[in-house]
C-alpha positions as CSV (number, residue, x, y, z in Angstrom):
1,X,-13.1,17.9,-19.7
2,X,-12.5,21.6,-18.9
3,X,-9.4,23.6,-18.0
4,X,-9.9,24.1,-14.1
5,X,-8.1,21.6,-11.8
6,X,-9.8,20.8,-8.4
7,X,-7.0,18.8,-6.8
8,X,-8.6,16.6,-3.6
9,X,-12.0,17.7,-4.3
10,X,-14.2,14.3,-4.1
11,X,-17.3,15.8,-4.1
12,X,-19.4,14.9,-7.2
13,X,-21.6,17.5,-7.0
14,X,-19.4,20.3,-6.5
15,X,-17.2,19.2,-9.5
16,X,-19.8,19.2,-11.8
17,X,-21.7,22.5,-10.0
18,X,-18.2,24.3,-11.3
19,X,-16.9,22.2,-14.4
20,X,-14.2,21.2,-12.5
21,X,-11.5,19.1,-14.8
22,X,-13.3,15.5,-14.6
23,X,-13.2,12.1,-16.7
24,X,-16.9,10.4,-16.5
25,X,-16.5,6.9,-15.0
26,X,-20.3,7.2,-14.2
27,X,-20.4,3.6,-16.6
28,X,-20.0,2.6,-12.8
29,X,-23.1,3.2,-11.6
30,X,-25.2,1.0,-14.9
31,X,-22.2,-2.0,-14.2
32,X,-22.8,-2.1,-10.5
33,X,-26.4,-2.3,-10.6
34,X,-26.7,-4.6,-13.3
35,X,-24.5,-7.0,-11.7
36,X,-27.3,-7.4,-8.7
37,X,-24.7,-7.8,-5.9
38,X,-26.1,-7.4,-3.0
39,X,-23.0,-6.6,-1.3
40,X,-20.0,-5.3,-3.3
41,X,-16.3,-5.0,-1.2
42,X,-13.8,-2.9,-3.6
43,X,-10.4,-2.6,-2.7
44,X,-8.2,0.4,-4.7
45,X,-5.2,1.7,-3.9
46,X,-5.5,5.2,-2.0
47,X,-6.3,8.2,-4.2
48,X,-7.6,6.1,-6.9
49,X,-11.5,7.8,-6.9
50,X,-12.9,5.5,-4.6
51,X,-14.7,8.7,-2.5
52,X,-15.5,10.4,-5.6
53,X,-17.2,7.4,-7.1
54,X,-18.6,6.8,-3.8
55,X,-20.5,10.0,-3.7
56,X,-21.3,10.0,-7.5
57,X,-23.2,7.0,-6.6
58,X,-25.0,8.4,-3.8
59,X,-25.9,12.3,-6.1
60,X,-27.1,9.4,-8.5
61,X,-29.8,7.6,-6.4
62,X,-30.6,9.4,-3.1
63,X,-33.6,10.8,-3.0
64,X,-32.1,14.4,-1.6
65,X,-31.0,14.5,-5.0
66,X,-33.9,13.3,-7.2
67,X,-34.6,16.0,-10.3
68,X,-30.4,17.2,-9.9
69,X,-30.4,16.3,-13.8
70,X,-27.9,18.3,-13.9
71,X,-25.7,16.6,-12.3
72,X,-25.5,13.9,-15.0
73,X,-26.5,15.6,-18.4
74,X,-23.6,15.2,-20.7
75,X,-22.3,12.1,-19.4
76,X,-22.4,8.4,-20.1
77,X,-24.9,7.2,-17.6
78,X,-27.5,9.5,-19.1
79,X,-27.4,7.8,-22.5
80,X,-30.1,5.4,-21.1
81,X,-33.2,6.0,-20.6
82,X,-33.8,3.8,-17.6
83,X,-31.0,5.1,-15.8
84,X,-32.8,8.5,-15.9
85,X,-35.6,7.0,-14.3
86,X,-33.6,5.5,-11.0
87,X,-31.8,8.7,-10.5
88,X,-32.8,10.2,-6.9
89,X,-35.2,7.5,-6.5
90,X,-33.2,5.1,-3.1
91,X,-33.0,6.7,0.4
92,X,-29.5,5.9,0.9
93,X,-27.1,5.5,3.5
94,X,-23.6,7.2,3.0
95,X,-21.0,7.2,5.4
96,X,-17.0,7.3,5.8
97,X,-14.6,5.5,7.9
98,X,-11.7,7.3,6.8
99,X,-11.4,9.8,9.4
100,X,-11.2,6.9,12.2
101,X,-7.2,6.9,12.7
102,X,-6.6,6.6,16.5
103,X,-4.2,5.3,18.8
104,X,-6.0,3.4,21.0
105,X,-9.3,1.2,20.5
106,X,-11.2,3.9,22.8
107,X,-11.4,6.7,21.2
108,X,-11.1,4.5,17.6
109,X,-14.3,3.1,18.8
110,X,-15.8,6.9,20.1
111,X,-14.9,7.7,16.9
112,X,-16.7,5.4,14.4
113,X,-19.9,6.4,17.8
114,X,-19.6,9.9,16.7
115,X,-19.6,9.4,13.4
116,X,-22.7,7.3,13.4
117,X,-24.3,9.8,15.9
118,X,-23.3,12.5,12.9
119,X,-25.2,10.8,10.7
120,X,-28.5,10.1,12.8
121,X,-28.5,14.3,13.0
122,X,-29.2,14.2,9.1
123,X,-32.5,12.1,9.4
124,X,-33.9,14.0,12.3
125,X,-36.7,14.7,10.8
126,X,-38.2,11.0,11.3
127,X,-38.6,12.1,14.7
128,X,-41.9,14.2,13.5
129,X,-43.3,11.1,11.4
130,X,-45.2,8.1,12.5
131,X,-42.7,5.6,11.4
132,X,-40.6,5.2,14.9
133,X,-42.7,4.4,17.1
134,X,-41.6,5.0,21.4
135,X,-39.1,2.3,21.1
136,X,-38.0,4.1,17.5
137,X,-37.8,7.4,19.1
138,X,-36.0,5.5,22.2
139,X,-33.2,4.2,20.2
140,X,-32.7,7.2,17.8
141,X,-32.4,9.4,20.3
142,X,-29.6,6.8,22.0
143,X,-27.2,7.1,19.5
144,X,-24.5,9.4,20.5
145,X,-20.7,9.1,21.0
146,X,-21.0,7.2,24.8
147,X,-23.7,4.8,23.2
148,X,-23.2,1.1,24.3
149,X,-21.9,-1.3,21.6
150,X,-25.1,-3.1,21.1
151,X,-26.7,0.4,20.0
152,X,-23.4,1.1,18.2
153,X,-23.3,-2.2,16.0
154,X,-26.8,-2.1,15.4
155,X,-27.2,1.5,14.2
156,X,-27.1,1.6,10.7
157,X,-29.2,-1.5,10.7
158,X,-32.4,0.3,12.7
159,X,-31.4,3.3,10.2
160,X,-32.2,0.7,7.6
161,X,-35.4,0.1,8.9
162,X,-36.1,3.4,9.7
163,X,-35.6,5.1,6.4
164,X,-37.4,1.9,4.4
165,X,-40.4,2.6,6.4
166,X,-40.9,6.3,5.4
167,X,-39.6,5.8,2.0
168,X,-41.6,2.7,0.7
169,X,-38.1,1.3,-0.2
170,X,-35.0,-0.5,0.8
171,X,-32.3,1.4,1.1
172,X,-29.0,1.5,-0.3
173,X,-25.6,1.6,1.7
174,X,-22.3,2.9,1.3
175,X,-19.7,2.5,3.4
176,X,-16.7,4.3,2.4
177,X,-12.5,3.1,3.8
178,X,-14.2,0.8,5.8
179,X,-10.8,-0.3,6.1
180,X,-9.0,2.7,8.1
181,X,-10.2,1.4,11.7
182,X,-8.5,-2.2,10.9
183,X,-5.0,-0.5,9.9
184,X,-4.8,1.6,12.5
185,X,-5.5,-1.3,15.1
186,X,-2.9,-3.1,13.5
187,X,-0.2,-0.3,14.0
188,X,-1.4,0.5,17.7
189,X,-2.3,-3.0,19.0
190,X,-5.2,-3.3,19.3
191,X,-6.7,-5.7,16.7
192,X,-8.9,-7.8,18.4
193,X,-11.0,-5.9,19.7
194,X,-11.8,-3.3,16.8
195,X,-12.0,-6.6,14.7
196,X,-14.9,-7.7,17.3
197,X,-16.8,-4.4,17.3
198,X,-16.4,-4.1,13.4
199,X,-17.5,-8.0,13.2
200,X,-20.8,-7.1,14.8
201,X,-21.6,-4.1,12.7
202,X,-21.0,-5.4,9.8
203,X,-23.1,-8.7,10.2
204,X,-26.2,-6.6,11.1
205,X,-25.7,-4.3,8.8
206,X,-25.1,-6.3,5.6
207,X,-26.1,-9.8,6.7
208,X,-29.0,-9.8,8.9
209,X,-30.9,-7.0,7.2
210,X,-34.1,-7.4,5.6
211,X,-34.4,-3.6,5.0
212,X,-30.8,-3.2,2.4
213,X,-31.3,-3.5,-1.2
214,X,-27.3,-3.3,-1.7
215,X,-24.2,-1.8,-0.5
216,X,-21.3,-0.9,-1.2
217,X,-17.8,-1.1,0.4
218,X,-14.8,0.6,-0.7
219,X,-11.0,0.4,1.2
220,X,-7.2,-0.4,0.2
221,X,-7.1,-4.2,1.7
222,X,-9.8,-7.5,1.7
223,X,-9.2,-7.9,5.2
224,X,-9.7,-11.8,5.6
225,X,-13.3,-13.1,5.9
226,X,-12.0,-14.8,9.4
227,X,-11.5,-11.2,10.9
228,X,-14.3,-9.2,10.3
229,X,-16.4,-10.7,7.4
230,X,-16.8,-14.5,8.6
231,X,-20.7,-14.0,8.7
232,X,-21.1,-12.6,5.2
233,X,-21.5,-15.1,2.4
234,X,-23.8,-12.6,0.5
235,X,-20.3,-10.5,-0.2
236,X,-18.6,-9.8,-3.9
237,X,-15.2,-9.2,-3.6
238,X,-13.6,-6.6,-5.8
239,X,-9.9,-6.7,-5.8
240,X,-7.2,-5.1,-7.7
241,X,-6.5,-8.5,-10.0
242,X,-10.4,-9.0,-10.6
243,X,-12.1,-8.4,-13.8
244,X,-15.1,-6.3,-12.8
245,X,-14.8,-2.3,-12.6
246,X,-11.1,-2.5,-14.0
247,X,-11.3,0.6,-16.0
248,X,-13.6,2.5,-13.6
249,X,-11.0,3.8,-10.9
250,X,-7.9,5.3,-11.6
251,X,-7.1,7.2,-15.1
252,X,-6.5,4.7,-18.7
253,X,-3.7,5.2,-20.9
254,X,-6.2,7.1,-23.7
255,X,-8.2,9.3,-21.1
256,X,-4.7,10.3,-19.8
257,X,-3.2,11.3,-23.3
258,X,-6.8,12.7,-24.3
259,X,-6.3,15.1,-20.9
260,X,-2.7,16.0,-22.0
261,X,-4.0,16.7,-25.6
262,X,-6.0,19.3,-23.6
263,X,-3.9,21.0,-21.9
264,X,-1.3,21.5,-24.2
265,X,0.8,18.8,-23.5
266,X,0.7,16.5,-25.9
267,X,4.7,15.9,-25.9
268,X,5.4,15.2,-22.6
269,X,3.4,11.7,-22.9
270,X,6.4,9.8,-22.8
271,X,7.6,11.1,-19.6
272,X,4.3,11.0,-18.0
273,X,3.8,7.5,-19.0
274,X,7.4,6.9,-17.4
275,X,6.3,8.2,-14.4
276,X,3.0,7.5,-13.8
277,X,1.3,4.3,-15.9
278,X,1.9,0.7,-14.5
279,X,-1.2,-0.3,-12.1
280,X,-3.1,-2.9,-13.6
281,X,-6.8,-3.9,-12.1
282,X,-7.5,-7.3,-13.7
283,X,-7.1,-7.0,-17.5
284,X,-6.8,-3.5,-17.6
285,X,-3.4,-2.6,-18.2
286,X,-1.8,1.0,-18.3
287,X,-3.8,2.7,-15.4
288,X,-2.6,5.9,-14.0
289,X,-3.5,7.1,-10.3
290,X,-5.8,10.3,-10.5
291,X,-4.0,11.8,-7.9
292,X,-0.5,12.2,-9.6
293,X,-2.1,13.4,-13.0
294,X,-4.5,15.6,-11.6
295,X,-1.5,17.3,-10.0
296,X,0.9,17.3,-13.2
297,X,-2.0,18.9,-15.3
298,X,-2.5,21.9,-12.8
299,X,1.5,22.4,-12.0
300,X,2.9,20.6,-15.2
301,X,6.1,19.2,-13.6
302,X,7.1,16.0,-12.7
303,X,6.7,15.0,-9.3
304,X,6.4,11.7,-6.8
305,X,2.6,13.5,-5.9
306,X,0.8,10.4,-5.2
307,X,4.0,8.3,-3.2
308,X,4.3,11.1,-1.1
309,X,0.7,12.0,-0.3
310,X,0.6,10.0,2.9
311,X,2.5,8.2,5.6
312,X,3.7,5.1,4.9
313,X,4.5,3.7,8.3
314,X,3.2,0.1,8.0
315,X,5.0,-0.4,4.9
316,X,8.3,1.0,6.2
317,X,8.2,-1.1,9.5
318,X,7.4,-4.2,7.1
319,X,10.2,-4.3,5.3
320,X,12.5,-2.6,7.8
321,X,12.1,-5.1,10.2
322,X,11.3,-8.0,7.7
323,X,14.3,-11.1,7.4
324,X,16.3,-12.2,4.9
325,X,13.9,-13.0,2.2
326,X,11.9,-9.9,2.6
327,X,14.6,-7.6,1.8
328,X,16.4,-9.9,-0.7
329,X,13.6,-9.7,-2.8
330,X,13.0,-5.9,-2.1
331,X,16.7,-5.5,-3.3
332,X,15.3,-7.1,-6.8
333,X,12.6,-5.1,-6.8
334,X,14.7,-1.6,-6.5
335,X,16.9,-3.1,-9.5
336,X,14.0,-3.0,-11.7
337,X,13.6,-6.8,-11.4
338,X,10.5,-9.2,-10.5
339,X,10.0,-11.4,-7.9
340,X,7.7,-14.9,-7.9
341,X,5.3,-14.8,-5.2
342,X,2.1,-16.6,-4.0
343,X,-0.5,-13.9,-3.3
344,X,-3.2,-14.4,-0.7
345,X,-5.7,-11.7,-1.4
346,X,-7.5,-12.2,1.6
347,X,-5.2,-10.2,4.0
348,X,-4.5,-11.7,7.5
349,X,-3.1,-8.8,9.5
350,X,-1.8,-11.1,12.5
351,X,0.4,-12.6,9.7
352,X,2.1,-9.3,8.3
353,X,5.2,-9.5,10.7
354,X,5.3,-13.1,10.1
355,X,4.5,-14.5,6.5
356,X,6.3,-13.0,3.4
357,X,3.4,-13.3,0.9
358,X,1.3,-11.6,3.5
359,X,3.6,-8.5,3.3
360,X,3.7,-8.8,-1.0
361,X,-0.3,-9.0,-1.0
362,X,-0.6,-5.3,1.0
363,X,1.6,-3.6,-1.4
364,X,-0.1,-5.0,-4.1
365,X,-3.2,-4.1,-2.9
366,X,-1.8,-0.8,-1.4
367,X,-0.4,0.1,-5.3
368,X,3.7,-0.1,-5.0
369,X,3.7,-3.5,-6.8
370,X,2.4,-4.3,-10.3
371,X,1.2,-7.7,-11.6
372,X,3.5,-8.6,-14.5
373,X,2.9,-12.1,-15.1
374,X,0.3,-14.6,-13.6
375,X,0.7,-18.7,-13.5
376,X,-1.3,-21.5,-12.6
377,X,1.2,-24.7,-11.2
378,X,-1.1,-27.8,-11.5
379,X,1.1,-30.2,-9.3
380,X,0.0,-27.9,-6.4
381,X,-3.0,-25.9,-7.7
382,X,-2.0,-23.0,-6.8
383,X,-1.1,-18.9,-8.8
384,X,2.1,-17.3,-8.6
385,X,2.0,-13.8,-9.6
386,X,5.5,-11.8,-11.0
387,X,5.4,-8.6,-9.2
388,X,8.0,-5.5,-10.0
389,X,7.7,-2.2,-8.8
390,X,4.5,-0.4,-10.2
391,X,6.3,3.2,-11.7
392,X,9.4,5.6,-11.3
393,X,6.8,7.5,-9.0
394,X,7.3,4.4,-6.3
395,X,11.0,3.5,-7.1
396,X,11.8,7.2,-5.7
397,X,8.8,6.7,-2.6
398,X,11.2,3.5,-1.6
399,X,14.5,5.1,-2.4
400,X,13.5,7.8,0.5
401,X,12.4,5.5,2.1
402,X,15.3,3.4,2.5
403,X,17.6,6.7,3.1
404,X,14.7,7.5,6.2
405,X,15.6,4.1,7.6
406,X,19.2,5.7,8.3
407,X,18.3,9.3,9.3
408,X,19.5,8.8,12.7
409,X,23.3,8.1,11.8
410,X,22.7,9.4,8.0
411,X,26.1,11.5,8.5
412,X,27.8,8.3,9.9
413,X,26.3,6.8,7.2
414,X,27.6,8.8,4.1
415,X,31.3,9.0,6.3
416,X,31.2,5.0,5.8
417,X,30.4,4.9,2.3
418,X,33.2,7.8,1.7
419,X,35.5,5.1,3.8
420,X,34.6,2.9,1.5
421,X,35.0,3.9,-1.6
422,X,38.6,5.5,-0.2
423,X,39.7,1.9,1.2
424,X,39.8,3.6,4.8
425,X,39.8,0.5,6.6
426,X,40.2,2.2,9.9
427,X,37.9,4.9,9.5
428,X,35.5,2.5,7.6
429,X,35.3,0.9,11.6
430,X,34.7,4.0,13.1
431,X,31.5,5.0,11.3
432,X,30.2,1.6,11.1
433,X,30.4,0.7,14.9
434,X,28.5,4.0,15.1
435,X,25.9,3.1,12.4
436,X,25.4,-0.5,14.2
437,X,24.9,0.6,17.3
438,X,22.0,3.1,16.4
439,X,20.6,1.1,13.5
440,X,20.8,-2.5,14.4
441,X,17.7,-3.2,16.4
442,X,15.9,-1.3,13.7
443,X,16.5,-4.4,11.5
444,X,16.7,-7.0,14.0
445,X,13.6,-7.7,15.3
446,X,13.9,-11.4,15.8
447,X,13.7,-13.3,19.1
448,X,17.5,-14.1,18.8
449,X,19.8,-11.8,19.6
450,X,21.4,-9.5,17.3
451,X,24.6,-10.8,17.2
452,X,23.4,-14.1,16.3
453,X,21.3,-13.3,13.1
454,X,22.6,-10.6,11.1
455,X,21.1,-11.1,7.9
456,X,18.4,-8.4,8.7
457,X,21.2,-5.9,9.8
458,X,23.4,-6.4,6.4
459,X,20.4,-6.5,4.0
460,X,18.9,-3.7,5.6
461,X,22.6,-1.8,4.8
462,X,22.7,-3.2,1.5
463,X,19.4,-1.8,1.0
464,X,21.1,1.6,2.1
465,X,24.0,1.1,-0.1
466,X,21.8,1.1,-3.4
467,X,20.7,4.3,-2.9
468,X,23.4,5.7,-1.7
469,X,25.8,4.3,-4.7
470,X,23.2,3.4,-7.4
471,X,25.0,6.2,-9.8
472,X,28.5,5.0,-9.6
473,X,28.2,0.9,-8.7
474,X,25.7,-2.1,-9.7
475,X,25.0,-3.8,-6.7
476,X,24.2,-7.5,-6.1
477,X,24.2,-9.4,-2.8
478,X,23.2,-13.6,-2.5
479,X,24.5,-14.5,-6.2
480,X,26.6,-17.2,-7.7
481,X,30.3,-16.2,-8.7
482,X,32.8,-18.7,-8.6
483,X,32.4,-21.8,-5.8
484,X,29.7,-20.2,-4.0
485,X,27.6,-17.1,-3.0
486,X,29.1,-14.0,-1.9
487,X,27.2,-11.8,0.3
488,X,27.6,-8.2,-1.4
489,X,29.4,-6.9,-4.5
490,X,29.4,-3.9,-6.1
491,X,30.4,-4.0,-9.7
492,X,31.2,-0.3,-10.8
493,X,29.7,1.3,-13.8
494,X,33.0,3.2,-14.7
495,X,35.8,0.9,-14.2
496,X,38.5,3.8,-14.9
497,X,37.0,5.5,-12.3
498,X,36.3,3.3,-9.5
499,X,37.2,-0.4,-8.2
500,X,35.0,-3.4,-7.8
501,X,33.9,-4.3,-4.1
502,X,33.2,-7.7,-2.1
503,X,32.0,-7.6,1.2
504,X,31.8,-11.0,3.3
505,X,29.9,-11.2,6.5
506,X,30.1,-13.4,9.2
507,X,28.8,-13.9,13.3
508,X,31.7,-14.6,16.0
509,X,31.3,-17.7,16.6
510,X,33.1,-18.2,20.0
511,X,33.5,-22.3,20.3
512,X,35.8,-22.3,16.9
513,X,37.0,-18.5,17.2
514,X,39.0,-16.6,20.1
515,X,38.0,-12.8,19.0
516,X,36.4,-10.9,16.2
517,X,40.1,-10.7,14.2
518,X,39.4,-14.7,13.9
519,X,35.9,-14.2,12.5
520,X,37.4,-11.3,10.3
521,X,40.2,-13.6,8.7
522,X,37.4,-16.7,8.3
523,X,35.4,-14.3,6.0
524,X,38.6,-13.4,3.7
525,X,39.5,-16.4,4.1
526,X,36.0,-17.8,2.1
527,X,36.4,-15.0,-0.2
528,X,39.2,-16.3,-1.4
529,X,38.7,-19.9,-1.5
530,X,35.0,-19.4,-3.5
531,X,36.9,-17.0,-5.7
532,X,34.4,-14.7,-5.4
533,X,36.2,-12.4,-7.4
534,X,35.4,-14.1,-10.2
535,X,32.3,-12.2,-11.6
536,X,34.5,-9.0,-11.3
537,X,37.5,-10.3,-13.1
538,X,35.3,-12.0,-15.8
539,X,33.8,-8.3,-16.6
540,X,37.0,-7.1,-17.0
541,X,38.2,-5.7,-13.8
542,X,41.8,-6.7,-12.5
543,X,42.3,-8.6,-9.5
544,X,44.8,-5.7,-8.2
545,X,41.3,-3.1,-8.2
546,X,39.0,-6.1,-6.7
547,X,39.0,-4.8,-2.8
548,X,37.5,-7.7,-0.6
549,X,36.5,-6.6,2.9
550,X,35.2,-9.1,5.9
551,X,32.5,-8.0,8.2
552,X,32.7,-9.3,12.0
553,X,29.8,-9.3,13.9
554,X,29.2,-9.5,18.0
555,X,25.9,-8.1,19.1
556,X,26.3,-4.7,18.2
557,X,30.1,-4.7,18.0
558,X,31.5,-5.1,14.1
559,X,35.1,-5.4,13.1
560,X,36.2,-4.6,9.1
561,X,39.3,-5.9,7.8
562,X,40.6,-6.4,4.4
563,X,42.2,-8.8,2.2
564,X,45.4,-8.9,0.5
């Protein structure tokens, strides 16, 4: 390790050209090939090395780079004798789907064309050999950004061929965020058909391809084998709870403290580990994300560098718009708490919007969830995983995120909360008929209408309310005190200071009610009768300073009151 920091570079070669800060995870390259896969998926969270590794592995056997020794001197892989002898000695295929984030299946399509035809213009010179043939020549020089899909699908494939022929050897594959095309169908509807295209790459490529002696796939998700990998059956599947390569992406606990050590900063460990540890790929506990440290060595302050280096649209629209159970169990997760989930690795986009485990397997796979705990049930044969949040770094990416989700009204917003905490009953119905109106469908996504299922509205606001009052109040919605569940207290943290808080809401319901004051008085009304003061009272606080407020909902028309 040296003392210059190349932040984002993912070039091997230029790393190592300028002894560029790096930590040797070349033990990939002997693990991977001596496991004989002939097809090797990996999934990694984003900015986890899966690029650099990538084209470490292609400066290590391509033949453009056969005799770059010194490229490798120095580091693990170079310990062995045989190693030395494969290096430079594959033609190999490298290519990146990464770049392929369009809005419509079109130009995503035109996209992945012009990146094939960008790689055809590197082998150019097989047009001056003998191994193409009229019908080779014919088909290379067909590739291009308006080629048809059957020249499209079946490009790398006659690439394969191509390059085997004037090599003497198979060739080796690597297909780098193979993933990016599928994602951004997902968010711009259009998932079957990328799906189809990528379906009929993918088989000819990997599947139906004398010419491959292995490959490589890297991305964030498994994307299920129904989608795009149904004809595959020759594929290894590397996820982020497997055993194999669990040390060799992302930073361990020892090369991190080894790096601060380095650079002089051996006593911020503690804070860094705070910040930063908590992913775990099988086994391997205490992994860091390259990204985050990389950044902290070069600027040495603490930072939320690898939440914040990318959109997170998908996951924001997820649990946004997500019911009842989705954002209960987020609202344990942002108290430092687990949740008990099933976990279907295999992601089945089409079920995102509509099965909760399918939304807890992409943030575990996309690296905002940890795995705590793993347990086999044998009445139904099934794992349950205990998830929590993966690192401070992520608690702050979702407390932004939650305060985003109210950007619209945000001054409405903080006016409400001030009500609140002031026991402005009137003004507390001001700002919150304001906050409904431009917030509700936001949260309310259902086929219903709004007015008739709330619970996405109110979670979403108690969601809002943690972040807003998580220095003064502990905040619990859905729990047992007294006769029953209350919907939302907040217990403060200085009872000198500030008052305890129940909040009851209920839907109009117009065949028992006459108006919204009626639904308003049914929810104090429960309040009182559960005695769900009683958790308050218990921990000290008087039943004078317990303020108990019902919530009236009609479509997008609420009514507060409060209790005596």
């Amino acid at each position: 390790m040296t003392g210059t920091i190349g932040i984002g570079l993912q070039s091997f070669e230029k790393i190592r050209e300028n002894n560029y800060f790096y930590i040797d995870k070349t033990k990939f390259i002997k693990e991977w090939w001596e496991n004989g896969d002939d097809v090797t998926l990996i999934t990694r969270p984003r900015r986890f090395g899966k690029t650099l590794t990538m084209s470490m592995t292609e400066r290590f056997f391509s033949v453009k780079y056969a005799g770059r020794n010194d490229l490798f001197q120095g580091l693990t892989i170079w310990e062995d004798e045989k190693y030395k002898e494969l290096q430079g000695s594959y033609p190999v295929i490298s290519l990146s789907f990464a770049n392929i984030k369009e809005k419509d299946y079109e130009t995503a399509r035109k996209k992945i064309c012009q990146t094939l035809s960008n790689l055809y213009q590197e082998y150019e010179f097989l047009l001056d050999s003998e191994v193409l043939g009229e019908r080779g020549i014919r088909f290379f020089k067909s590739v291009s950004e308006d080629m048809d899909d059957t020249a499209a699908t079946m490009a790398l494939h006659q690439l394969s061929i191509y390059l085997s022929k004037y090599y003497g050897k198979n060739v080796i594959i690597l297909l780098d965020e193979y993933d990016t095309p599928v994602q951004e169908a997902y968010v711009n509807g259009y998932w079957e058909e990328i799906v189809s295209f990528t379906r009929s790459m993918f088989n000819a490529t990997f599947k139906t391809n004398p010419y491959l002696e292995r490959a490589i796939m890297t991305g964030i998700t498994r994307v299920s084998k129904e989608s795009i990998f149904s004809d595959l059956n020759n594929l290894e599947v590397v996820t982020t709870t497997s055993e194999k390569y669990g040390d060799c992406f992302g930073f361990t606990e020892k090369e991190v403290f080894a790096a601060l050590d380095k650079f002089d900063l051996s006593d911020r460990k503690n804070e860094v580990k705070d910040w930063y540890d908590g992913f775990t790929f099988g086994n391997w506990r205490d992994i860091y994300n390259p990204w985050s440290i990389s950044n902290y060595l070069d600027k040495k302050q603490l930072a939320a560098y690898w939440a914040n280096s990318s959109s997170n649209s998908l996951v924001s629209k997820l649990l946004r718009e997500g019911g009842k159970g989705v954002k209960q169990e987020f609202e344990l997760l942002m108290k430092g708490e687990n949740i008990e989930v099933e976990i279907d690795e295999q992601l089945i986009y089409e079920q995102l919007s509509v099965k909760n485990t399918a939304i807890w397997s992409l943030l575990l796979a996309s690296g905002y969830l940890k795995v705590d705990e793993v347990k086999f049930t044998e009445g139904t044969g099934r794992w349950s995983y205990q998830l929590a949040l993966t690192n401070k770094e992520v608690f702050l990416m979702f407390q932004t995120m939650i305060h985003d989700w109210f950007s619209q009204s945000h001054d409405d917003y903080n006016d409400f909360v001030k009500a609140l905490l002031s026991s402005n009953v009137d003004a507390m119905n001001e700002y919150m008929n304001q906050i409904s109106n431009m917030v509700f469908s936001s949260f309310d996504t259902g086929k219903k209408p709004s007015g008739s299922e709330p619970e996405r509205f109110y979670h979403g606001f108690v969601l809002g309310l943690m972040v807003e009052l998580s220095g003064r109040y502990i905040l619990t919605s859905n729990r047992e005190s007294g006769f029953g569940r209350y919907d939302v207290m907040l217990e403060p943290l200085d009872s000198n200071r500030d008052d305890g808080i129940i909040m009851e809401f209920k839907v109009f319901r117009p065949k028992i009610e006459k108006n919204l004051g009626d639904t308003v008085k049914a929810a104090l009304e429960q309040i009182e009768e559960k005695r769900y003061d009683t958790s308050l009272i218990v921990r000290g606080i008087p039943k004078e300073r317990i303020h108990r407020y019902g919530f009236a909902f009609k479509g997008k028309e609420v009514l507060i009151g409060k209790g005596s």
